[in-house]
Backbone as CSV, one residue per row, in Angstrom:
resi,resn,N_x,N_y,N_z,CA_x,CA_y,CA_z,C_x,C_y,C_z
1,UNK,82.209,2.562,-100.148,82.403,3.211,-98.858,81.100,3.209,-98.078
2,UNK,80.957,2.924,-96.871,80.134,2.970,-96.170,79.753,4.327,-94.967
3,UNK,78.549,4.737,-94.967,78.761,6.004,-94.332,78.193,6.209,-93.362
4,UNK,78.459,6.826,-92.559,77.205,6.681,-91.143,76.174,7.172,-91.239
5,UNK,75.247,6.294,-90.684,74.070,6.808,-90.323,73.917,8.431,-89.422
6,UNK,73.281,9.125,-90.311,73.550,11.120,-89.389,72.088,10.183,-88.534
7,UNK,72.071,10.973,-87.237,71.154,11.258,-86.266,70.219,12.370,-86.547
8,UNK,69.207,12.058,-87.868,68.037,13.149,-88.199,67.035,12.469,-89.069
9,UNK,66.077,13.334,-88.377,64.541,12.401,-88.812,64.482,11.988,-90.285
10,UNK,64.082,10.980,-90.900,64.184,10.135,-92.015,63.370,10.550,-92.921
11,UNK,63.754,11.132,-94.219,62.782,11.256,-95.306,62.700,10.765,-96.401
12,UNK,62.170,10.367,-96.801,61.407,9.593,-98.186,62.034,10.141,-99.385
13,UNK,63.018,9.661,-100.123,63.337,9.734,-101.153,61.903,9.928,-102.382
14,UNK,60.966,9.601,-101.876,60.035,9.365,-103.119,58.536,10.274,-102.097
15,UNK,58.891,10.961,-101.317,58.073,11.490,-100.562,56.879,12.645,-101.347
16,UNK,57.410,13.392,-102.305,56.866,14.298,-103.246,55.395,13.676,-104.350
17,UNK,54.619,14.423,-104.200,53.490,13.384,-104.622,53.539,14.257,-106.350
18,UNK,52.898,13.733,-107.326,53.034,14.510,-108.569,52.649,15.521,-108.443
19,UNK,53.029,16.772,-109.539,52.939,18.108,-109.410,53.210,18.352,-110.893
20,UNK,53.177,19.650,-110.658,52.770,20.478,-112.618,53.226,21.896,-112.051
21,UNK,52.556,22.508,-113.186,52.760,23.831,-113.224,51.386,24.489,-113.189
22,UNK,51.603,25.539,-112.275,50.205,26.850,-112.161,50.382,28.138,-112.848
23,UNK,49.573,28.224,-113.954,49.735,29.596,-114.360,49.193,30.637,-113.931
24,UNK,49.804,31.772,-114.389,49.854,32.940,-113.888,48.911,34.251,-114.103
25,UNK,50.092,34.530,-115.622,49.501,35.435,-115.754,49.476,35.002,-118.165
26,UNK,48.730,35.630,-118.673,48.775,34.938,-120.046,49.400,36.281,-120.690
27,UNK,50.112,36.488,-121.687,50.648,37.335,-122.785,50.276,37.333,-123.639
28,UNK,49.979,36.437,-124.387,50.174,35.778,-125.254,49.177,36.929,-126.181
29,UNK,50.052,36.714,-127.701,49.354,37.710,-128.479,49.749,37.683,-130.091
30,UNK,48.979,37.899,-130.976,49.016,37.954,-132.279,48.347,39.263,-133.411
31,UNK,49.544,39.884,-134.248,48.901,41.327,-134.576,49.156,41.337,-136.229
32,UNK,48.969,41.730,-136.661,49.163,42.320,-138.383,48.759,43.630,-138.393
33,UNK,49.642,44.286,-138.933,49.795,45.807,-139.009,50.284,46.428,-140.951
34,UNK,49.714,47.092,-141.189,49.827,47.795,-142.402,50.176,49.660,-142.089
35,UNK,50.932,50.640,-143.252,50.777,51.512,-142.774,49.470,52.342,-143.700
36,UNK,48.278,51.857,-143.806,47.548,52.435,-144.166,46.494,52.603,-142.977
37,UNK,46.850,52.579,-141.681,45.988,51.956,-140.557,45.391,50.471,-140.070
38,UNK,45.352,49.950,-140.982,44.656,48.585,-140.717,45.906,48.002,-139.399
39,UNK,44.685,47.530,-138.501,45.407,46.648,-137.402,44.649,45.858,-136.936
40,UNK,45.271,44.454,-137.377,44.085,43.071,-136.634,44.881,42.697,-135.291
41,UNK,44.790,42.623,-134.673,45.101,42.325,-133.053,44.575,41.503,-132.744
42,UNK,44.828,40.499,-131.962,44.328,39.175,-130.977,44.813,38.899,-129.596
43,UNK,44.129,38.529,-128.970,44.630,37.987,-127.399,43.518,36.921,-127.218
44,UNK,44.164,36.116,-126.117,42.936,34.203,-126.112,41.967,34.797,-125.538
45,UNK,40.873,34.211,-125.946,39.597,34.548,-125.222,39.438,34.102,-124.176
46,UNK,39.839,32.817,-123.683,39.977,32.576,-122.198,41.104,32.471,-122.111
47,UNK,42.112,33.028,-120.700,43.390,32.782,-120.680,43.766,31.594,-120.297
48,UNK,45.052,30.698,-120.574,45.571,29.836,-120.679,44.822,28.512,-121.842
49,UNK,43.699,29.061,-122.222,43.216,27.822,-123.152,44.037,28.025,-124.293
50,UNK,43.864,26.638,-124.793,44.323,26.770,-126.491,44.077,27.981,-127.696
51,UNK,45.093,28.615,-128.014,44.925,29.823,-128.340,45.349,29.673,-129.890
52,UNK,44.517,29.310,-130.776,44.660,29.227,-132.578,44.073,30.485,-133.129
53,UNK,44.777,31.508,-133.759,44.396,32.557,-134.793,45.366,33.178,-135.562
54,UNK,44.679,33.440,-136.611,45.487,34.462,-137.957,45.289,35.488,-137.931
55,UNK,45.536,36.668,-137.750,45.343,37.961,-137.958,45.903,38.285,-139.489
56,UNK,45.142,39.239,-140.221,45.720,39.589,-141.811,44.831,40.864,-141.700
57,UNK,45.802,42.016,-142.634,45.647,42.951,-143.104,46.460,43.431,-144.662
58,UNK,45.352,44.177,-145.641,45.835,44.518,-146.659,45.113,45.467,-147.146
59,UNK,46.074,46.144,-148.129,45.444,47.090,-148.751,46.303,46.976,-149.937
60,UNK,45.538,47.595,-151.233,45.906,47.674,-152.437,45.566,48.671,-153.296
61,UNK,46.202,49.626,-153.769,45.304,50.643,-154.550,46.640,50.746,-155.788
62,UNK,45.963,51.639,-156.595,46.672,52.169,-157.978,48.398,52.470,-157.883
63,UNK,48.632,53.062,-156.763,50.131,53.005,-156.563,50.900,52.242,-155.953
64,UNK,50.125,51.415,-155.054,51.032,50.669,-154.309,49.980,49.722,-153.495
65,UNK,50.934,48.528,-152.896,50.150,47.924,-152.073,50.837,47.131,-150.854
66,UNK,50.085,46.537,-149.859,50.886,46.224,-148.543,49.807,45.802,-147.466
67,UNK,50.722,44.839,-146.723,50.067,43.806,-146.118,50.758,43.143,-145.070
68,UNK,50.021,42.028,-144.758,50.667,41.276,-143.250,49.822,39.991,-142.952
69,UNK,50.156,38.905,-142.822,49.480,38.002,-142.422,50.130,37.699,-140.969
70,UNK,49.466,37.122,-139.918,50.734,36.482,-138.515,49.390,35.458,-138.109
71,UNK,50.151,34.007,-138.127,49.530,33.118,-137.563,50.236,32.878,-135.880
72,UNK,49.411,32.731,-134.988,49.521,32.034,-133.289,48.519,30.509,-132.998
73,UNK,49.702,29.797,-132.511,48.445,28.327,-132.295,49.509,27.679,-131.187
74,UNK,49.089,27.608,-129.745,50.173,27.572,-128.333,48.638,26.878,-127.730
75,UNK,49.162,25.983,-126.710,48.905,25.188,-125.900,49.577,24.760,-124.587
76,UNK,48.478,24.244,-123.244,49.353,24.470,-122.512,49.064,23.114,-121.312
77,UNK,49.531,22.955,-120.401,48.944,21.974,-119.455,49.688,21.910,-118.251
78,UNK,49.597,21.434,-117.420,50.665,21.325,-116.671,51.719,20.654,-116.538
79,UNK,51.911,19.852,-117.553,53.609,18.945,-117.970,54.162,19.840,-118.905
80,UNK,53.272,20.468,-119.775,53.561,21.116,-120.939,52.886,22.439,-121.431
81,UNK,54.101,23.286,-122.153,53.440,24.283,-123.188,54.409,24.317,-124.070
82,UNK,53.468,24.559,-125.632,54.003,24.301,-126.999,53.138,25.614,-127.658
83,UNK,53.960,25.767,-129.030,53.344,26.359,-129.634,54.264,26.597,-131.308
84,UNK,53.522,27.429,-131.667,53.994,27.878,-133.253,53.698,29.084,-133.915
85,UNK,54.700,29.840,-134.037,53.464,31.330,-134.975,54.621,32.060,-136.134
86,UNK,54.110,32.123,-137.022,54.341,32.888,-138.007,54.147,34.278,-138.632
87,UNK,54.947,34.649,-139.394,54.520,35.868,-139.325,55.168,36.591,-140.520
88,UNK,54.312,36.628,-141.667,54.550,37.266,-143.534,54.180,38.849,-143.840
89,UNK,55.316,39.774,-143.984,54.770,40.952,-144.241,55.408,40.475,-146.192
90,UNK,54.615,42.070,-146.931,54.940,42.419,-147.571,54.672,44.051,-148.204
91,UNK,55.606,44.032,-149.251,55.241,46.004,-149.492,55.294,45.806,-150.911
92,UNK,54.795,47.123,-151.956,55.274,46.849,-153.492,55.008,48.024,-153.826
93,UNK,55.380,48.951,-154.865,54.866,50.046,-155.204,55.084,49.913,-156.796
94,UNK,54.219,50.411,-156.999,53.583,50.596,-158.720,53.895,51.172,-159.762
95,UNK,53.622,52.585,-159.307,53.855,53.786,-159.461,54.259,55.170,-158.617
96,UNK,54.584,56.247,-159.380,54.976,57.806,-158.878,53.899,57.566,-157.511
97,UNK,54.721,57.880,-156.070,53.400,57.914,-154.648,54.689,58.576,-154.217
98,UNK,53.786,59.466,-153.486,54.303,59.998,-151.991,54.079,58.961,-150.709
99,UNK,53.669,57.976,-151.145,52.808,57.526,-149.599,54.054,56.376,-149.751
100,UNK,54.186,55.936,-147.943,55.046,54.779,-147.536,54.026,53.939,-147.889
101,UNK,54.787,52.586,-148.524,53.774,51.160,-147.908,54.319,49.994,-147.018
102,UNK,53.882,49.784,-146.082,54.911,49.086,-145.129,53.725,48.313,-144.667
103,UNK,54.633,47.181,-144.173,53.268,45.742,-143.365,54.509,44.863,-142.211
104,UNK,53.679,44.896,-141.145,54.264,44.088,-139.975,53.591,43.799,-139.003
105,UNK,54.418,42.608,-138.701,53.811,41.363,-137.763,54.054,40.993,-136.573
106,UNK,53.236,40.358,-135.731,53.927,40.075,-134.128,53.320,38.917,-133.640
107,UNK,53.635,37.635,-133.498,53.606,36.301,-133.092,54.283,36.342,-131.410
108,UNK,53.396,36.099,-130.508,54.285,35.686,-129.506,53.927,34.915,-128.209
109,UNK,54.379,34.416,-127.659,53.745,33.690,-126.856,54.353,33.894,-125.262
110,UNK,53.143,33.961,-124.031,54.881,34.939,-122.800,53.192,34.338,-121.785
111,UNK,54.142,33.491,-121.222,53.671,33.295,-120.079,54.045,32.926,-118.381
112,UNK,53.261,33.756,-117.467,54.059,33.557,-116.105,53.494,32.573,-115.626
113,UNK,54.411,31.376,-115.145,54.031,30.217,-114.540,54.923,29.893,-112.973
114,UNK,54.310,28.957,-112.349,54.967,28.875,-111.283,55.031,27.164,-110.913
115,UNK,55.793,26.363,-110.926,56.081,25.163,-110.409,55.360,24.847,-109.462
116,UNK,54.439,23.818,-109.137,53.825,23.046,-107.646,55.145,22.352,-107.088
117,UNK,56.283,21.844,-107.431,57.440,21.543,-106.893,58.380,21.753,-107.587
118,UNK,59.456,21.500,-107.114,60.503,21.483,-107.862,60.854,20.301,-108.513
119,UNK,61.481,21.078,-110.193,61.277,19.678,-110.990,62.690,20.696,-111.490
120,UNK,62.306,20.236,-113.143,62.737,20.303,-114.231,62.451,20.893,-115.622
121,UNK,62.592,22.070,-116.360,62.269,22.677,-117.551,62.957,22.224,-118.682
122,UNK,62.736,21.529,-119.476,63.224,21.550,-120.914,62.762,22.112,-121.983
123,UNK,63.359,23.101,-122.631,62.496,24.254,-123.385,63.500,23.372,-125.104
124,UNK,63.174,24.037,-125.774,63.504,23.259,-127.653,62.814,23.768,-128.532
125,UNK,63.292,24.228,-129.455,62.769,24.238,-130.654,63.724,25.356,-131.964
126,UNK,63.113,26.340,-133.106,63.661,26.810,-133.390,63.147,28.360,-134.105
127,UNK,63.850,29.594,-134.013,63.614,30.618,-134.711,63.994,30.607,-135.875
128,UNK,63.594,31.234,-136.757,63.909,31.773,-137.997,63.596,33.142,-138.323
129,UNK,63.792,33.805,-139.426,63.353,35.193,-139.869,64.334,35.517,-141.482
130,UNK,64.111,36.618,-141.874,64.476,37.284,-142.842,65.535,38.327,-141.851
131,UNK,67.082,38.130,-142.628,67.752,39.254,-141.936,67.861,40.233,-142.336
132,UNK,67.910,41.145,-140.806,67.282,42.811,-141.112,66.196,43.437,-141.256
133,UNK,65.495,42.038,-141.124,63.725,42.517,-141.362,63.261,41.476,-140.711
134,UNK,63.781,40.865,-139.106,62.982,40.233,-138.697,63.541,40.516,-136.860
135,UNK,62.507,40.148,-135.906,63.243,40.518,-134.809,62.224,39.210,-133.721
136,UNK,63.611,38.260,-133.153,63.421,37.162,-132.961,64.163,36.611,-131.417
137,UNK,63.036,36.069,-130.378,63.563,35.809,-129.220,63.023,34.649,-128.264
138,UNK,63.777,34.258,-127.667,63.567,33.236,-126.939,64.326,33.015,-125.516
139,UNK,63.141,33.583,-124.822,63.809,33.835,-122.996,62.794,33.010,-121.541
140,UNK,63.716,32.505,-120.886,63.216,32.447,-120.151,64.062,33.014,-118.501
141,UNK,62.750,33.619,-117.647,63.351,34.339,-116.795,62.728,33.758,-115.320
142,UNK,63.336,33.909,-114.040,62.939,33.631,-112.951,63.002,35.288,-111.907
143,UNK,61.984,35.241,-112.281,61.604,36.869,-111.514,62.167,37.583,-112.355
144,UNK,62.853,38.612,-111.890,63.248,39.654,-112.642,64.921,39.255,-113.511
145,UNK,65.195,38.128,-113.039,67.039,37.207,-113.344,66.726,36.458,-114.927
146,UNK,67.692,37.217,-115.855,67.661,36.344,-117.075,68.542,35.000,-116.693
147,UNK,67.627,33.825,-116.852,68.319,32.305,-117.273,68.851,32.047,-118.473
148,UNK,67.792,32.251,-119.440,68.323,31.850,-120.849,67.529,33.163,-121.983
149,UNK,68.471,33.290,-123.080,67.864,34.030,-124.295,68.538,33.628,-125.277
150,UNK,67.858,33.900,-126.169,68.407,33.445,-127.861,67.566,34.242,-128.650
151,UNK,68.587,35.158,-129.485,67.841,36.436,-130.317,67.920,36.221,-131.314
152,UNK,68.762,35.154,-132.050,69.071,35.157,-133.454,68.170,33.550,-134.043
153,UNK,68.189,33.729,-135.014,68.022,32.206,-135.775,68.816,31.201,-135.666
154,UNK,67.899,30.387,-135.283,68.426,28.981,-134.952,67.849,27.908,-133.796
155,UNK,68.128,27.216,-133.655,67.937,26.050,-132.556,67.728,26.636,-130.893
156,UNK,66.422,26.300,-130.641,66.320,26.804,-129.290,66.140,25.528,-127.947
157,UNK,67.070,25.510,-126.994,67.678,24.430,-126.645,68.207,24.978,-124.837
158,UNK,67.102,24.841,-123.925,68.167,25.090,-122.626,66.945,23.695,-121.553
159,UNK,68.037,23.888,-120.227,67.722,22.630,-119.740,68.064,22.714,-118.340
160,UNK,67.064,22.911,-117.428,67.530,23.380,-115.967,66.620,23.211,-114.868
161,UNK,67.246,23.348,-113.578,66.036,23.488,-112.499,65.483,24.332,-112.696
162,UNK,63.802,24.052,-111.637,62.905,25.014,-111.504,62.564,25.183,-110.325
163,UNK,62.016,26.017,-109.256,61.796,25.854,-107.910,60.552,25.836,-107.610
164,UNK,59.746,25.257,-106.615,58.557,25.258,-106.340,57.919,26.642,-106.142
165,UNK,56.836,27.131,-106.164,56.387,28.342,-105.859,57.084,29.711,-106.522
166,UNK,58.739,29.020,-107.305,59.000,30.348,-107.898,58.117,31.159,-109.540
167,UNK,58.152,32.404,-109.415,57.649,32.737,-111.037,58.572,32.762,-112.033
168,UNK,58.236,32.249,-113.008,58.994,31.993,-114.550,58.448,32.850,-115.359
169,UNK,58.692,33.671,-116.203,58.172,34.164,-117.475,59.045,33.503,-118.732
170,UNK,58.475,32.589,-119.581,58.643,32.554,-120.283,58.135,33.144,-121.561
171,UNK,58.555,33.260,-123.038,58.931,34.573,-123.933,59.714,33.661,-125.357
172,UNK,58.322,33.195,-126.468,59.330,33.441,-127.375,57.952,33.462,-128.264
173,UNK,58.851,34.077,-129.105,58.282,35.567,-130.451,59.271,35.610,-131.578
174,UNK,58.110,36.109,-132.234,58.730,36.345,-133.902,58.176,38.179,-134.052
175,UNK,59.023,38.494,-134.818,58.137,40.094,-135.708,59.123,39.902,-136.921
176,UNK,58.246,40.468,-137.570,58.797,40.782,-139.130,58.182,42.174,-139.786
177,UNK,59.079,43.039,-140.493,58.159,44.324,-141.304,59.154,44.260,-142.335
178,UNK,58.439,45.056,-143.587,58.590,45.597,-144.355,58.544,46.944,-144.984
179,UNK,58.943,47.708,-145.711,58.818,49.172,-145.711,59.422,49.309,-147.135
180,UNK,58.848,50.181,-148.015,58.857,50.785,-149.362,57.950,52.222,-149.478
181,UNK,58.950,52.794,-150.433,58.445,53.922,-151.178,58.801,54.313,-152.297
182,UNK,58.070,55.072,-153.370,58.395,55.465,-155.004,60.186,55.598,-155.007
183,UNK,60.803,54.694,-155.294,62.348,55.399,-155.665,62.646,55.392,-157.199
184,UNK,61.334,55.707,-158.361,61.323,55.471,-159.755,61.013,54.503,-160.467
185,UNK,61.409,53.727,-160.188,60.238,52.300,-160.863,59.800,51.435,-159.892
186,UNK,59.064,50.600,-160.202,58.171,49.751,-159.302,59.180,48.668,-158.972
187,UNK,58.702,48.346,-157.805,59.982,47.302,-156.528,58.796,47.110,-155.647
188,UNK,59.209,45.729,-154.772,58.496,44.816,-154.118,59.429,44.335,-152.786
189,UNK,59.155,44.001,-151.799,59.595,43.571,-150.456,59.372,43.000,-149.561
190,UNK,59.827,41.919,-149.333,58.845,40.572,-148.497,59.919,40.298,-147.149
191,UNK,58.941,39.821,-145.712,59.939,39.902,-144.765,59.249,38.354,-144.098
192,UNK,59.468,37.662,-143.572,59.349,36.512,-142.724,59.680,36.236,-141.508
193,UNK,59.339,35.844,-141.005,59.911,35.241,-139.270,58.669,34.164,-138.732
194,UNK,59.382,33.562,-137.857,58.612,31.955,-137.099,59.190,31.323,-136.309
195,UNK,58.308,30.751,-135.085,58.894,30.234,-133.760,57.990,28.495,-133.729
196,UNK,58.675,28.041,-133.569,58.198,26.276,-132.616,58.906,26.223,-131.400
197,UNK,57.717,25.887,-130.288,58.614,25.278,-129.574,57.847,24.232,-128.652
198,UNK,58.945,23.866,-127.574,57.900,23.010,-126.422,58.732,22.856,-125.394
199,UNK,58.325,23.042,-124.160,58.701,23.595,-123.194,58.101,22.766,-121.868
200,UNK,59.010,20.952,-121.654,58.940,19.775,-120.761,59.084,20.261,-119.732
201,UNK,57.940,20.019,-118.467,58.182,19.964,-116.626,58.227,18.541,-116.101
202,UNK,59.092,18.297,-115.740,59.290,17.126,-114.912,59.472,17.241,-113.395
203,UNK,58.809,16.675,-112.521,58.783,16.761,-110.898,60.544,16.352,-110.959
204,UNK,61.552,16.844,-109.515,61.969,15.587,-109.274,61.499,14.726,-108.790
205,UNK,62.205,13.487,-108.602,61.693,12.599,-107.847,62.624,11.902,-107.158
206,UNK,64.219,12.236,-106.980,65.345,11.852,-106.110,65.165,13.206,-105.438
207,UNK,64.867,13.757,-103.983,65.240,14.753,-103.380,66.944,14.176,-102.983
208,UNK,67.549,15.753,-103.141,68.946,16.229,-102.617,69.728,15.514,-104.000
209,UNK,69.078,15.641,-105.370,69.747,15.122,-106.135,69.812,16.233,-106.800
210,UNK,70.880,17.015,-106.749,70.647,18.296,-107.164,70.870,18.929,-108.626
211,UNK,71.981,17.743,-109.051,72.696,17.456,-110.308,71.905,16.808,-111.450
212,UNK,71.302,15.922,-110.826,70.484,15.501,-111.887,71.313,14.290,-112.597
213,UNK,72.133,13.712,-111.597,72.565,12.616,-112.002,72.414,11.319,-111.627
214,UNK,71.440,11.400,-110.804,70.511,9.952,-110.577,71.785,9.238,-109.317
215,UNK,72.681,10.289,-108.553,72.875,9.601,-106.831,72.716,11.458,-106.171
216,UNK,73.235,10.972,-105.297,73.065,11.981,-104.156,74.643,11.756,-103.365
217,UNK,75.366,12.940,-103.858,77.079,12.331,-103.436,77.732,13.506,-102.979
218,UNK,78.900,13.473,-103.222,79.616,14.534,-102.909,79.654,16.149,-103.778
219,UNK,79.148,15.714,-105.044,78.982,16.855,-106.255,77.595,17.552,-105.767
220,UNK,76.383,16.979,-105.093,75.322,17.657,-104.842,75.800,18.516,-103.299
221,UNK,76.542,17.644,-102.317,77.103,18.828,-101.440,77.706,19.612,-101.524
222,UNK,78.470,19.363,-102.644,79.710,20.832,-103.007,78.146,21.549,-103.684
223,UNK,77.162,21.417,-104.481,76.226,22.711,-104.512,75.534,23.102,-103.398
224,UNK,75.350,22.240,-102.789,74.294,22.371,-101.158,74.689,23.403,-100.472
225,UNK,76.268,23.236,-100.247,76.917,24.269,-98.816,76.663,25.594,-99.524
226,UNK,77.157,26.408,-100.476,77.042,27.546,-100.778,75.861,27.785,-100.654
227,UNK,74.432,26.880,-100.917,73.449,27.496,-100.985,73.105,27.770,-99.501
228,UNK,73.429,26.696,-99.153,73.009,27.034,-97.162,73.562,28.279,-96.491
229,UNK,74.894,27.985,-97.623,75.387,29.979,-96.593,74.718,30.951,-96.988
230,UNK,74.061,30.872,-98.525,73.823,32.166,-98.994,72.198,32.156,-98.095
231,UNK,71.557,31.166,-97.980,70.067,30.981,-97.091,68.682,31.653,-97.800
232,UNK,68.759,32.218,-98.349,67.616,33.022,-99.007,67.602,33.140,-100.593
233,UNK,66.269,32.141,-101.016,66.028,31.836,-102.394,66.257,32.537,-102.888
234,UNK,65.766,34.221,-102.377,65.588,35.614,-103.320,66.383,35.937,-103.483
235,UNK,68.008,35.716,-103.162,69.297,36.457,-102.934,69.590,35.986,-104.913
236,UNK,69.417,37.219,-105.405,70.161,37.079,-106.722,71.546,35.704,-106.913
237,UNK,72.432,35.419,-105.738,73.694,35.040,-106.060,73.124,33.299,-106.060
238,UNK,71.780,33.440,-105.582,71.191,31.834,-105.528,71.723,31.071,-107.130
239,UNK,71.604,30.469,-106.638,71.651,28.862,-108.403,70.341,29.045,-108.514
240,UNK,70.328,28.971,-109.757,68.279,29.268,-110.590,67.874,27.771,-110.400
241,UNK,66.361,29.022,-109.694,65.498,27.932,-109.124,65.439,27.207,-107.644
242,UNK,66.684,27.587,-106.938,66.917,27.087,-105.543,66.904,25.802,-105.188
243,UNK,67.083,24.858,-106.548,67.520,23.483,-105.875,67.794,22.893,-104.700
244,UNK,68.639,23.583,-103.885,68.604,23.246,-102.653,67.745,23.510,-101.398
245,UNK,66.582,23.889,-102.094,65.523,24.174,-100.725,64.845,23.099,-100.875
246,UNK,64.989,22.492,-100.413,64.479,20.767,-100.272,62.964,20.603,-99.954
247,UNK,62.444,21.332,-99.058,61.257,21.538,-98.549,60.391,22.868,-98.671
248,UNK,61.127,23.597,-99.814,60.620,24.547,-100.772,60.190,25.697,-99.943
249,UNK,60.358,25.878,-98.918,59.728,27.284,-98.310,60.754,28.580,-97.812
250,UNK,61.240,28.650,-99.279,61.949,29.896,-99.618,63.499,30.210,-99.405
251,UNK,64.103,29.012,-98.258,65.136,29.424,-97.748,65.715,28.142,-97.771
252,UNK,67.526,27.958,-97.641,68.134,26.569,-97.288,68.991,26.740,-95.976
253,UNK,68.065,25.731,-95.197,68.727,26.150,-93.765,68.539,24.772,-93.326
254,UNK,68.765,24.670,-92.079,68.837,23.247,-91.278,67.750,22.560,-91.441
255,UNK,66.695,22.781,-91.751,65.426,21.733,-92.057,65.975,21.192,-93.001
256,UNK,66.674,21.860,-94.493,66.961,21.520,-95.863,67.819,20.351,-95.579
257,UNK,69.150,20.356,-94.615,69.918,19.830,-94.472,69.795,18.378,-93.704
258,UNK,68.525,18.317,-92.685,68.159,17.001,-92.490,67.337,15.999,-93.167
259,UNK,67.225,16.827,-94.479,66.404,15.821,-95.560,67.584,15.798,-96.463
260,UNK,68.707,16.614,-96.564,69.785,16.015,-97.465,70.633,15.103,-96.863
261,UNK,70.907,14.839,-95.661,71.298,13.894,-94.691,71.121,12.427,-95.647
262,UNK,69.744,12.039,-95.133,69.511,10.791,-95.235,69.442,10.547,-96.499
263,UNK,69.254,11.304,-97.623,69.228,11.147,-98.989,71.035,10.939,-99.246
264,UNK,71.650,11.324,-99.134,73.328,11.364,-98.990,73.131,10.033,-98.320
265,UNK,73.072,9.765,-97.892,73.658,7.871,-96.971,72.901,7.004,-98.008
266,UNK,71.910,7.179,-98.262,71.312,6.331,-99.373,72.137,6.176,-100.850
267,UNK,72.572,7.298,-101.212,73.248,7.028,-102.456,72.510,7.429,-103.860
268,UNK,72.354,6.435,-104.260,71.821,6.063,-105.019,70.222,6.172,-104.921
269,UNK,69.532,7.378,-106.249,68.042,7.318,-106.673,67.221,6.085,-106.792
270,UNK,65.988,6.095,-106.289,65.389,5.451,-106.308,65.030,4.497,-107.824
């Protein structure tokens, strides 16, 4: 089918020059906790650099003993952030004690970033833990609007737009504890949890391709019009990320629509 040429100024399918991601603000953090007081705590010494540490705490005496190891090691760039952290409590008691022995951990990694354009997020990887003794998540959010979460063990896996200039917090973490006391003979208690992941930005590079299916057709206008009525990125009822603000400055209105014009007659991505 052949389509007419619309009467509006001509834009460059390939007009967008490369772009990344700007960070924000850093979270990121690693703890081991015992209940005899001991607490090793960490945060990066410079924010957003490569952030590798173990925190461990233990104690051991005549009745009992208890502990915590939690490893953090996350990286970041502007195509990418990855990471990995672990996190081993344990408890045991000996003998006759009044005293609790308990040990727990906190691995996590949470950072606010913001897109130089609009691209693409591919987040992956996987949780694990000990059940009932582990507490495990994986979110990512656009302002204050949950996109994606995953609380349980298993495969972590989402795949979506991102908008230029919008904030993302992304969020995934492990904790694990343990807890014992004298119930008559000596008993022991071990808890686990652990996160991988990695978390792909890709620019687009077809504007008004909204789908992500490499043309520009009738499926990207059936998303276009709703967004043009609703007009304002910030409006909760937006599609995450505002795909359709073509020229990224907050809103989809008639500027948006004369750069989806000529991208629509073209067809087909570059």
């Amino acid at each position: 089918m052949i389509r007419p040429v619309a009467a509006v100024s001509v834009f460059s399918l390939s007009t967008l020059a490369a772009a990344g991601l700007t960070f924000v603000t850093d979270n990121r953090f690693v703890q081991s906790v015992n209940s005899f007081g001991q607490n090793s705590a960490q945060t990066p010494a410079v924010a957003f650099a490569p952030f590798n540490k173990t925190t461990m705490v233990n104690t051991d005496m005549e009745s009992g003993s208890c502990g915590a190891t939690s490893m953090h090691n996350s990286q970041m760039d502007s195509a990418q952030m990855s990471g990995a952290g672990t996190v081993d409590a344990n408890a045991a008691t000996k003998a006759s004690s009044p005293l609790i022995f308990a040990g727990s951990g906190t691995s996590r990694f949470q950072v606010i970033f913001q897109p130089d354009a609009g691209g693409n997020l591919h987040l992956s990887g996987q949780l694990a833990g000990t059940s009932g003794k582990s507490t495990l998540l994986a979110e990512l959010k656009q302002g204050a609007n949950l996109i994606y979460a995953k609380s349980t063990a298993g495969i972590i896996e989402f795949e979506g737009p991102v908008g230029m200039g919008v904030q993302y917090t992304l969020t995934v973490s492990c904790a694990a504890n343990t807890l014992l006391m004298w119930t008559g003979s000596p008993a022991g208690s071990a808890a686990s949890a652990s996160f991988s992941f990695t978390a792909d930005f890709s620019e687009h590079t077809c504007v008004g391709d909204l789908n992500n299916d490499g043309f520009v057709d009738d499926l990207d206008f059936i998303i276009f019009v709703p967004a043009y009525n609703i007009l304002d990125c910030a409006d909760p009822n937006m599609p995450a990320g505002c795909p359709a603000d073509l020229n990224r400055d907050g809103v989809v209105d008639d500027a948006d629509f004369t750069i989806f014009v000529p991208a629509y007659n073209d067809l087909i991505c570059p």
